[in-house]
ZATORDREN-270330 format. One record per residue (C-alpha): residue in one letter; z negated, y, x. Coordinates in steps of 0.05 Angstrom, whole numbers, padded with zeros to 5 digits, always signed. Layout:
N
AZYX
...
***
This chain:
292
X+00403+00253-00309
X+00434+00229-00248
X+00396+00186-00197
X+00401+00205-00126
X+00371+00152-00068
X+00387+00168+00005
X+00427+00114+00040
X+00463+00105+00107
X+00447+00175+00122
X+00478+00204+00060
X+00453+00228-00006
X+00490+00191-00057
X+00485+00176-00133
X+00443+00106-00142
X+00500+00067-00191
X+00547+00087-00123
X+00519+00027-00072
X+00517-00041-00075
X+00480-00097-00045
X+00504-00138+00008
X+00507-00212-00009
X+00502-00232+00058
X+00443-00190+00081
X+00389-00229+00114
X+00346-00186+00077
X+00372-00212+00009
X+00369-00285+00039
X+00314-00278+00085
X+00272-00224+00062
X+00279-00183+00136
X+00274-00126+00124
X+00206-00074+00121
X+00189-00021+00069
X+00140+00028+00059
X+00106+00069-00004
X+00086+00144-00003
X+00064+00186-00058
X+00080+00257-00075
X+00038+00314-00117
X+00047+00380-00144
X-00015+00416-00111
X-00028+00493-00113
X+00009+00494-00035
X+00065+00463-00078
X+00105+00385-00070
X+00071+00353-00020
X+00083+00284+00008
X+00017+00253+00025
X+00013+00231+00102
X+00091+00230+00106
X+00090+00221+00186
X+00043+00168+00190
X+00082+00126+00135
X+00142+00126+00174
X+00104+00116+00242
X+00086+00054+00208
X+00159+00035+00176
X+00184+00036+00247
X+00126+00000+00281
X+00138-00057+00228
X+00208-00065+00251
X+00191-00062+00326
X+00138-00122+00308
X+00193-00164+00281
X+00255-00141+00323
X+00293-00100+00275
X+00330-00060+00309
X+00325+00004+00277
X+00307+00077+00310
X+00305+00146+00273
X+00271+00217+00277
X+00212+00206+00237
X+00219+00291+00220
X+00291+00281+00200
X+00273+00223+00148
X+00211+00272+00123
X+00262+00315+00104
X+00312+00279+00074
X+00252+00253+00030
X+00235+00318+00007
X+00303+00340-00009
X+00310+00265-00053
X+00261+00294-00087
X+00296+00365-00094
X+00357+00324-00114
X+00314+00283-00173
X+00277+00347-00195
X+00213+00295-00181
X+00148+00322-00164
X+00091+00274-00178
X+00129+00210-00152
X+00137+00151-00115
X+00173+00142-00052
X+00204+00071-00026
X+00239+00076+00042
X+00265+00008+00052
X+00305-00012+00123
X+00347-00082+00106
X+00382-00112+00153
X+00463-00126+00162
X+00497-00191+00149
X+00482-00256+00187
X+00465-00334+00171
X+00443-00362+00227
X+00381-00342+00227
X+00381-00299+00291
X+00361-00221+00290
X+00419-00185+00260
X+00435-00119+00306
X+00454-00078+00251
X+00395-00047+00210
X+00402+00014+00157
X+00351+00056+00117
X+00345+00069+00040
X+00296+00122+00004
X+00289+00122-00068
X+00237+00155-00103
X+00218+00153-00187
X+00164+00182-00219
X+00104+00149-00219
X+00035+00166-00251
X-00041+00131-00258
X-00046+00061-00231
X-00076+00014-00291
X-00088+00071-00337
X-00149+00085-00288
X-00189+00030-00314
X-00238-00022-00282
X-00204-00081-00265
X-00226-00154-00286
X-00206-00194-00219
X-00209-00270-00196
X-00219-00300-00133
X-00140-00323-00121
X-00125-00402-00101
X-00063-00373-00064
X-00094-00341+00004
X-00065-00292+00044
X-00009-00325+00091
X-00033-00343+00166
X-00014-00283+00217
X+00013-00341+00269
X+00064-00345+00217
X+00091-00275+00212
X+00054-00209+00223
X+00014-00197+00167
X-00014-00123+00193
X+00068-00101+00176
X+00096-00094+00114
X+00153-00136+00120
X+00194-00146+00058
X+00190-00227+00053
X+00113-00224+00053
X+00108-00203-00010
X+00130-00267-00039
X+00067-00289-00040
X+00033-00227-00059
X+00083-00243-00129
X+00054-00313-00137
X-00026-00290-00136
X-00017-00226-00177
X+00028-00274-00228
X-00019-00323-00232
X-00075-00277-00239
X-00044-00245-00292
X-00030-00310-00326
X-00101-00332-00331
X-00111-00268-00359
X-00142-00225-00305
X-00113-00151-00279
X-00106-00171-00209
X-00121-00224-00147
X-00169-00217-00099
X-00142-00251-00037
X-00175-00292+00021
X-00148-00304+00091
X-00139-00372+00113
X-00208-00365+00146
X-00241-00361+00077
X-00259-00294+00088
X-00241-00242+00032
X-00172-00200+00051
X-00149-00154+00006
X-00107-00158-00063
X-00038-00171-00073
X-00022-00091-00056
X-00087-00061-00038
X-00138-00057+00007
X-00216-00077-00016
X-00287-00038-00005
X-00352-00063-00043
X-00419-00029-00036
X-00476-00058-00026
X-00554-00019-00019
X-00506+00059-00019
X-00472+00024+00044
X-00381+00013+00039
X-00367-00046+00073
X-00293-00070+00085
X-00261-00129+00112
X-00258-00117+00192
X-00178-00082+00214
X-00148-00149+00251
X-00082-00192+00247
X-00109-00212+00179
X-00105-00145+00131
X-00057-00091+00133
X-00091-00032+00151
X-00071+00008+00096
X-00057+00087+00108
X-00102+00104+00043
X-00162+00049+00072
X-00167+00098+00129
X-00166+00162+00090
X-00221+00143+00053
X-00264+00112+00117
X-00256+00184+00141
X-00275+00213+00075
X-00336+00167+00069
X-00361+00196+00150
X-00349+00267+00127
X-00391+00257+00070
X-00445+00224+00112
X-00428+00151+00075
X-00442+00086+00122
X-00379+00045+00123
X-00377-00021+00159
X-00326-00059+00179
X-00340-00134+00178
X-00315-00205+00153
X-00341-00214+00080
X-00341-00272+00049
X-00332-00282-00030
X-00400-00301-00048
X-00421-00231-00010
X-00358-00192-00046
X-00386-00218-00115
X-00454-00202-00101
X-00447-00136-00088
X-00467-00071-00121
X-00395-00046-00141
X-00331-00053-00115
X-00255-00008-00113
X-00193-00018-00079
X-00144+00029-00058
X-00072+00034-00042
X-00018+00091-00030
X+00003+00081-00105
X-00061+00055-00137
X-00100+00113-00097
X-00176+00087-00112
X-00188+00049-00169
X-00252+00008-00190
X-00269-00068-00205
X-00310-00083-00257
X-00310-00153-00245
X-00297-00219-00211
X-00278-00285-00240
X-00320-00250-00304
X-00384-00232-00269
X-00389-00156-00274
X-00417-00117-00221
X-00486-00092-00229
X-00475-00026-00223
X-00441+00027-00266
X-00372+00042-00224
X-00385+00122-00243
X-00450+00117-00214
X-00426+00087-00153
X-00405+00108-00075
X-00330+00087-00093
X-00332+00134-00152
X-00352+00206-00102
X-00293+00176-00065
X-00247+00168-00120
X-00256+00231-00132
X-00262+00265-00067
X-00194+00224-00048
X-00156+00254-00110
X-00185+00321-00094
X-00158+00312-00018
X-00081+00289-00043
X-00081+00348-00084
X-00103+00404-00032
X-00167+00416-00069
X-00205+00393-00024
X-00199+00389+00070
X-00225+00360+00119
X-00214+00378+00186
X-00227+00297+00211
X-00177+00274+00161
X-00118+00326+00169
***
């Protein structure tokens, strides 16, 4: 079947564009993406939180200069019709802005946007995940703004989930340069501790991920204490459970860190209601007034 991506304002087959070599994006890694998700629910394809995904694409390229402007609504709808064009309805969605051509390392004035979308199912196979505390911390937000997801970031996202996976773990668990525990290489982190969620404070440190708020919002409808705080490792492993969650993970539970399991059975846990109550939410089984 033919491949469809939206690019330059145009929908065009995917084997139809090419790359430019001299992008600073390709060289540089400028550039700033984002990840949505779609479902089938019973109100039909729905694109979960479409707005504020692209609010955020376009703040990330106001924090770094790149100088790119568009209707929000108008890129909502061309992502729903790349969908239309890809007959996809549980999916993934990757709009991408990369920047023009330019060596000298000075903020290129030409920026353009790319949406391409595949079909994407469970993260992990819904399992726990064995973790490790990662030697590679999250880089220092004096050195580029870590609250935007800027393309060249991820670099070093691809070195701790590598060399987690190497030493034989599913995934990283990240610290900031202050020692203090971050996130993973693509998701934001919760443990519970006494029935209580706590997560690493919002500051220049963590993206604040779209899904982390959801499910703060979920937990206060559901009369759950969440607080926001710095947590160090020693307080992450000693907790009662733990989850992340992500646009394309969605919430997923940790079973354990550097091979100490958590004490407490993930399915009997606070992350677990909100698992559930999350997937419920994407699929339109389930509102609340707070988080719409």
């Amino acid at each position: 079947m033919k491949k469809f991506i939206y690019s330059k304002g145009k929908f065009v087959e995917s084997d139809s564009t090419g790359i430019d070599i001299f992008s600073q994006s390709i060289h540089y890694g400028f550039g700033v993406f984002e990840g949505m998700r779609s479902y089938i629910t019973d109100h039909g394809i729905k694109i979960f939180k479409a707005k504020e995904h692209f609010e955020r694409l376009l703040k990330s390229c106001e924090k770094i200069g790149i100088p790119f402007k568009a209707d929000i609504y108008d890129l909502i709808r061309a992502s729903y019709h790349l969908l239309e064009l890809n007959k996809l309805d549980n999916a993934y969605i990757r709009p991408i802005v990369t920047t023009g051509r330019g060596m000298d390392l000075k903020v290129n004035d030409t920026a353009e946007i790319t949406i391409i979308a595949w079909e994407w199912d469970f993260y992990n196979g819904n399992k726990l995940l064995s973790t490790c505390i990662s030697p590679h911390r999250r880089p220092s937000p004096t050195t580029s703004p870590i609250n935007a997801k800027i393309t060249g970031n991820y670099i070093n996202s691809i070195i701790a989930t590598t060399d987690a996976v190497n030493r034989g773990f599913d995934d990283a668990i990240q610290l900031d340069e202050r020692g203090y525990v971050a996130e993973t290489p693509g998701a934001n982190l919760f443990c519970e501790k006494d029935g209580i969620i706590y997560t690493p404070a919002v500051s220049d440190y963590i993206l604040p991920g779209i899904t982390r708020n959801t499910i703060i919002k979920i937990a206060h409808s559901l009369e759950i204490e969440v607080v926001e705080k710095n947590i160090s490792p020693e307080e992450f492993i000693d907790a009662d459970s733990a989850f992340l969650c992500s646009t394309a993970a969605e919430v997923v539970g940790i079973g354990s860190v550097d091979n100490i399991p958590f004490r407490l059975n993930f399915e009997d846990s606070v992350g677990a209601t909100l698992q559930r109550a999350y997937k419920k939410l994407v699929l339109d089984k389930l509102s609340y007034k707070v988080i719409i």
